[in-house]
C-alpha positions in Angstrom: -5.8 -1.6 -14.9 -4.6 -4.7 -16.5 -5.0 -7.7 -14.8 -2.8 -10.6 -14.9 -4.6 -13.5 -16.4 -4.6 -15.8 -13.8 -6.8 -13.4 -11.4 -10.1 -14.4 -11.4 -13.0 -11.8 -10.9 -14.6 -12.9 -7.4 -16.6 -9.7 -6.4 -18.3 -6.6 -8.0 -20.9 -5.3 -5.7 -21.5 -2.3 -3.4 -21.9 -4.5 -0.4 -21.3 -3.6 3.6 -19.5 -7.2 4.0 -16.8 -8.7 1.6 -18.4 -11.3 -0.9 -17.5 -14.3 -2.9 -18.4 -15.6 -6.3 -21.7 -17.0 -5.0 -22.5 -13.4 -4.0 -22.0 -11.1 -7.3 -24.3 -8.7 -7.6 -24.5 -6.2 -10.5 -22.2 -5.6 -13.8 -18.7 -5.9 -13.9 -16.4 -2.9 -12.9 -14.6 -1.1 -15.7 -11.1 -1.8 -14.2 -12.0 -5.5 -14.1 -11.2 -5.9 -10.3 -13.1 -7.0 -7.3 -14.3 -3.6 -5.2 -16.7 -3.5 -1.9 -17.2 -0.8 0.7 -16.5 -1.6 4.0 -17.0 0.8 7.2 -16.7 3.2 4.1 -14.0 2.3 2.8 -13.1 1.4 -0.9 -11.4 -1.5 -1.0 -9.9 -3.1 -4.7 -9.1 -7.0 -4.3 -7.6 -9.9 -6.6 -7.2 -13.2 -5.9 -5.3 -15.3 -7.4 -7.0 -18.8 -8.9 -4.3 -21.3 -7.5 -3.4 -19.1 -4.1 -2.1 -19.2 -0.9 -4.6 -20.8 1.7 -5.6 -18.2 4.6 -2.8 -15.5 3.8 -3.9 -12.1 2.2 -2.0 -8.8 2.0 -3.7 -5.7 2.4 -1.5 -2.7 1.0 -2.4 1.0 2.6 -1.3 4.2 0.8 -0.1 6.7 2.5 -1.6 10.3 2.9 -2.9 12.3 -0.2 -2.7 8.7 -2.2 -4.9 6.4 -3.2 -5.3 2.8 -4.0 -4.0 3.7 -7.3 -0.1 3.7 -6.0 -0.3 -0.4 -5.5 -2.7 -1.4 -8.6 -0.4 0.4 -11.6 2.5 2.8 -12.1 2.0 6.2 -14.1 3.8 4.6 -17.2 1.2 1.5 -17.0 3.4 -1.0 -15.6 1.7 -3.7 -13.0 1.7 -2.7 -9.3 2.3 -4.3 -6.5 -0.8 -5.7 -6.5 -0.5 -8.1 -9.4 3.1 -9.2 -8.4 1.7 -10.3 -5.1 -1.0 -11.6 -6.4 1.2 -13.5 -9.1 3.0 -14.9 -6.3 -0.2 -16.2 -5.1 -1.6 -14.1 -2.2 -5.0 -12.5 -1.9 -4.3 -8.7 -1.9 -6.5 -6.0 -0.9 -5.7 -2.4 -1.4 -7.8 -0.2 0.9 -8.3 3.4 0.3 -8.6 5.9 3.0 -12.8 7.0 3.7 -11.9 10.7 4.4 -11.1 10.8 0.5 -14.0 11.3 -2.4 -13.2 8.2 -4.5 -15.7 9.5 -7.4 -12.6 10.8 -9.1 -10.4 8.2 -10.9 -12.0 5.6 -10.2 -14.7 3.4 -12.4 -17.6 3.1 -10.2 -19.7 1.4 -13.2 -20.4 -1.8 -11.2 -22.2 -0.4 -8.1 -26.0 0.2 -7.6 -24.6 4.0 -5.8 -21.9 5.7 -4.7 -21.3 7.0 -1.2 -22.1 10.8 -0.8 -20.7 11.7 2.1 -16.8 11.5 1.0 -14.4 14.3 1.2 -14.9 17.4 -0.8 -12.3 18.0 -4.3 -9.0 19.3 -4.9 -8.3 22.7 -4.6 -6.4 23.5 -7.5 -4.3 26.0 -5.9 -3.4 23.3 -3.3 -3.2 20.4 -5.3 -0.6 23.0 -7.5 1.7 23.8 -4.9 1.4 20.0 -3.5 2.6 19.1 -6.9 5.6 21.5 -6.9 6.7 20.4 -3.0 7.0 16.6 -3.6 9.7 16.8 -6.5 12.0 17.7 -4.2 10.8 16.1 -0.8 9.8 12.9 -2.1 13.1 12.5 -4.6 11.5 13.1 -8.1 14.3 15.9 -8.7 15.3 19.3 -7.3 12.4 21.1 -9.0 9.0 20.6 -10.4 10.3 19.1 -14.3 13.5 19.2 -13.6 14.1 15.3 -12.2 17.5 14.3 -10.9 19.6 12.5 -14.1 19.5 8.9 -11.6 15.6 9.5 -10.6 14.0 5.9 -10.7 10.6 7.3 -10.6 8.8 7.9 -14.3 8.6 11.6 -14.5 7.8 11.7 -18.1 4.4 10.7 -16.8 4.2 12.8 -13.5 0.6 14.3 -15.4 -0.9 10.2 -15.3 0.0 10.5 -11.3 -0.8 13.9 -10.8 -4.5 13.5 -11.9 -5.2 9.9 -9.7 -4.5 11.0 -6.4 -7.8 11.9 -4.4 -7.8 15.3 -2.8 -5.2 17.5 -0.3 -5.2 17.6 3.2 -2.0 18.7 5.8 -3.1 16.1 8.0 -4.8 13.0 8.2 -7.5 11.3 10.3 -7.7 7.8 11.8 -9.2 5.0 9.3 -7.4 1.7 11.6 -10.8 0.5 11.9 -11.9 -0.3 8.3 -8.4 -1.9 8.6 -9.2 -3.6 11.6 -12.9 -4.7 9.9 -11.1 -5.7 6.5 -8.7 -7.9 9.0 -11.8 -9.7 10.5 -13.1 -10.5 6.9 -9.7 -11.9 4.9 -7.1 -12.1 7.9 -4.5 -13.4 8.2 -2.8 -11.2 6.5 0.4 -9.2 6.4 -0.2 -5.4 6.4 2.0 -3.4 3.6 1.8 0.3 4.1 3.3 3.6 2.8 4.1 6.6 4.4 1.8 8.0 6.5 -0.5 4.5 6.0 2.3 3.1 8.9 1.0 4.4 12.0 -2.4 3.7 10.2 -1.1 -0.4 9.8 0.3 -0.4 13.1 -2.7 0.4 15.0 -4.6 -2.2 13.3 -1.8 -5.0 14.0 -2.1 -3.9 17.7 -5.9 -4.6 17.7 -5.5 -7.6 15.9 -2.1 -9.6 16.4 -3.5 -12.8 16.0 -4.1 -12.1 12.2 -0.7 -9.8 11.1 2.5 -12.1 10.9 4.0 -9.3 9.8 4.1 -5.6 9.0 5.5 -4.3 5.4 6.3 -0.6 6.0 7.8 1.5 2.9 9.5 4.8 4.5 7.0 4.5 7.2 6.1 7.7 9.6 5.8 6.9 13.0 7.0 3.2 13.1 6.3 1.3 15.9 8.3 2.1 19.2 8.9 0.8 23.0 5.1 1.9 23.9 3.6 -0.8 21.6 4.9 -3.4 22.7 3.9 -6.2 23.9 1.3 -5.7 21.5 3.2 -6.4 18.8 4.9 -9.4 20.1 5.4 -12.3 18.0 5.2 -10.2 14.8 7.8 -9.5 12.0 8.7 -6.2 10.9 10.3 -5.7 7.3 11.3 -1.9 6.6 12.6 -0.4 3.2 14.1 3.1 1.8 15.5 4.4 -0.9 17.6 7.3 -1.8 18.4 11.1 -1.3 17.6 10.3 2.3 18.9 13.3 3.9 17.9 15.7 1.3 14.4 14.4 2.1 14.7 14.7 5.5 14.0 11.4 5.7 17.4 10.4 8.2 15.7 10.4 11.7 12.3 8.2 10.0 15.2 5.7 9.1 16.8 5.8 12.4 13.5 4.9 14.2 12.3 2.4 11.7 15.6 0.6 12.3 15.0 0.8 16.2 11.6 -0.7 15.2 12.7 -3.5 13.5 15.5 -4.4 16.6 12.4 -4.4 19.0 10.6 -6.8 16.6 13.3 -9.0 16.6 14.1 -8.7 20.3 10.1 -9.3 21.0 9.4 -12.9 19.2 9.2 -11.8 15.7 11.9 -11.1 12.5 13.3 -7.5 11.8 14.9 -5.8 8.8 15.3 -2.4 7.3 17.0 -2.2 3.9 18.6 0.6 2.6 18.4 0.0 -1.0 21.3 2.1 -2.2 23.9 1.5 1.4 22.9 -2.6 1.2 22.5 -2.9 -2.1 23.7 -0.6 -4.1 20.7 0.7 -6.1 20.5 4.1 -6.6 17.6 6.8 -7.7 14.6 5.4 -6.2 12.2 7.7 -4.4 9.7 7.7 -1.4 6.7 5.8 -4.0 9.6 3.0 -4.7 6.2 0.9 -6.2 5.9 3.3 -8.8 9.8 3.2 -9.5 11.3 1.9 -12.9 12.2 -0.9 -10.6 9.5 -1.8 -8.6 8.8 -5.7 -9.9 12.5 -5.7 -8.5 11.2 -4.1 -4.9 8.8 -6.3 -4.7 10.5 -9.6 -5.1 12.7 -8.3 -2.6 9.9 -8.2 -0.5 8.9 -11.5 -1.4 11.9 -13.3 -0.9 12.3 -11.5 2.8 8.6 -12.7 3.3 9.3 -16.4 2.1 12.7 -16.7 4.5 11.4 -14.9 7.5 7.6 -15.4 7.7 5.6 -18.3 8.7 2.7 -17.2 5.2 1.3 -20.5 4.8 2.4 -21.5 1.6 -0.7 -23.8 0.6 -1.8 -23.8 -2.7 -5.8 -23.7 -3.3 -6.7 -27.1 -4.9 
C-alpha cells in the first residue's frame, strides 16, 4: 500500500488496546501502516500529521471483503483511506474477526498472530463466488465478459480475486469490536459497505454520542422506524451506483431512501445519491471505492460531510 506522505506511522504492535507513538512496540509492518488487534479484530489506521482534532472515520467492509476494499484498488490506485486521510481525518479500517487475516496481509510487525480465525477458501466456493458477482455486483454480464461502461477495473479482477479473506453465505455479528474501536478513537463517523451497514448501524445505536453520522455505500438492511430514537440526532448519507435493477438492488434503494427521510425527520441530515439518476455518471458498481472513479466518490462524500456534518474541523497544531 502506498501511503501518502503526509501519514505519519503512529502504531505497529500486536496490542489488546489502540496505541500511540509513545507505545511502538516491534518492527515496522511491511505495508507501512499502523495495525492493532482489538476484541480480535484487525484493524489498519493512518493518521494524518496536521488532522482533524477528535474526528476519525472507521470504514467497514462488507461481507466476504476485507480491509483491503478501503486501503487500495486492484489497479493500485489510493483508497478511500488515503483520501480521507488527505483530507485530514484519522481513519480506521476494521476487518471482520470471523475471517483468517494470515492471507494478504503483512503480518511482519507483530510478536504473533491470532490462531483461532476462520478456516481458508474453498476453492470450489471461492470459484463459483467469483463467477456470481460479475453479474450481481455490476462488473458485466458474465465472468470476463464486463459491460463496455463498467467503472470497475476488470483487467485486474485476479489482484481482487486473491485479497479477499475467505467465503461464507452468511455472516455473524462483529458490532462490538466496532463498538470497542468507538470507545478508543470516537468520535467518529461510521462508513460501511454492504453487508458492513447493519454491522455500523448497530454500533451507532450503542454508541450515539460518538457517530455524527453514518456513511452507507449500497447498504443491506439500513436503518428503519424500529431504531429510532436511537439514532436521533445523527446524519445519514447513502450512495448507489448503476445497473440497479439488474442487481436487484431496487427495494435496498427504496429502504435506504426511507432511512435517510427518518434521519432527517429525527434531528439529523439525510441523503441518498443515485449517482447515474442525480448525477449522471454511469458504470459504477456495488465496490464504487474500487471504481475508475472513486477519488471522485469520495470527494462527493466529503463535500456532503463538510455541508451537512458538525466534524470538527480543527487542525492539530
Amino acid at each position: 500500500m502506498k501511503v501518502l506522505g503526509r501519514i505519519a506511522i503512529v502504531c505497529t504492535a500486536l496490542m489488546t488496546t489502540a496505541c500511540d507513538s509513545t507505545t511502538v512496540a516491534g518492527p515496522q509492518a511491511d505495508d507501512e501502516s499502523g495495525s492493532f488487534y482489538l476484541n480480535g479484530a484487525l484493524v489498519h489506521y493512518l493518521r494524518p500529521e496536521s488532522g482533524r482534532q477528535d474526528m476519525a472515520v472507521v470504514m467497514i467492509p462488507g461481507l466476504n471483503l476485507s480491509s483491503y476494499i478501503y486501503l487500495t484498488t486492484p489497479d493500485g490506485r489510493p483508497g478511500w483511506a488515503q483520501e480521507f486521510a488527505e483530507a485530514g481525518y484519522d481513519v480506521y479500517v476494521i476487518n471482520d474477526p470471523n475471517f483468517d487475516f494470515s492471507r494478504g496481509f503483512s503480518v511482519a510487525g507483530f510478536a504473533s498472530v491470532p490462531t483461532s480465525g476462520a478456516p481458508p477458501a474453498v476453492p470450489g466456493a471461492t470459484q463459483a463466488w467469483q463467477q456470481d458477482i460479475w453479474r450481481r455486483w455490476g462488473f458485466g454480464s458474465s465472468q470476463g465478459n464486463p459491460y463496455p461502461d463498467t467503472r470497475f477495473p476488470t483487467s485486474f479482477f485476479g489482484a481482487f480475486a486473491s485479497n479477499y479473506p475467505y467465503l461464507r453465505t452468511g455472516g455473524a455479528s462483529y458490532s462490538g469490536a466496532i463498538i470497542a474501536l468507538l470507545d478508543q478513537v470516537g468520535p467518529a463517523l461510521l462508513l460501511a459497505h454492504s453487508a458492513g451497514g447493519p454491522q455500523a448501524v448497530s454500533a451507532a445505536k450503542a454508541r450515539p454520542n460518538l457517530v455524527p453520522s453514518l456513511i452507507l455505500i449500497e447498504p443491506t438492511s439500513p436503518p428503519d422506524t424500529n431504531d429510532f430514537p436511537a439514532l436521533s440526532g445523527i446524519s445519514l448519507i447513502g450512495v448507489y451506483g448503476d445497473y440497479i435493477e439488474s442487481r436487484n438492488q431496487g427495494n435496498r434503494k427504496l429502504a435506504t431512501e426511507a432511512a435517510a427521510a427518518l434521519h432527517a425527520q429525527n434531528g439529523g441530515r439525510g441523503e441518498v445519491i443515485s449517482l447515474p439518476e442525480q448525477l449522471g455518471i454511469f458504470g459504477n458498481t456495488h465496490l464504487m471505492m474500487q471504481d475508475n472513479n472513486s477519488s471522485f466518490i469520495a470527494d462527493l462524500l466529503l463535500d456532503w460531510l463538510d455541508a451537512n456534518v458538525d466534524t470538527r474541523p480543527v487542525r492539530r497544531s
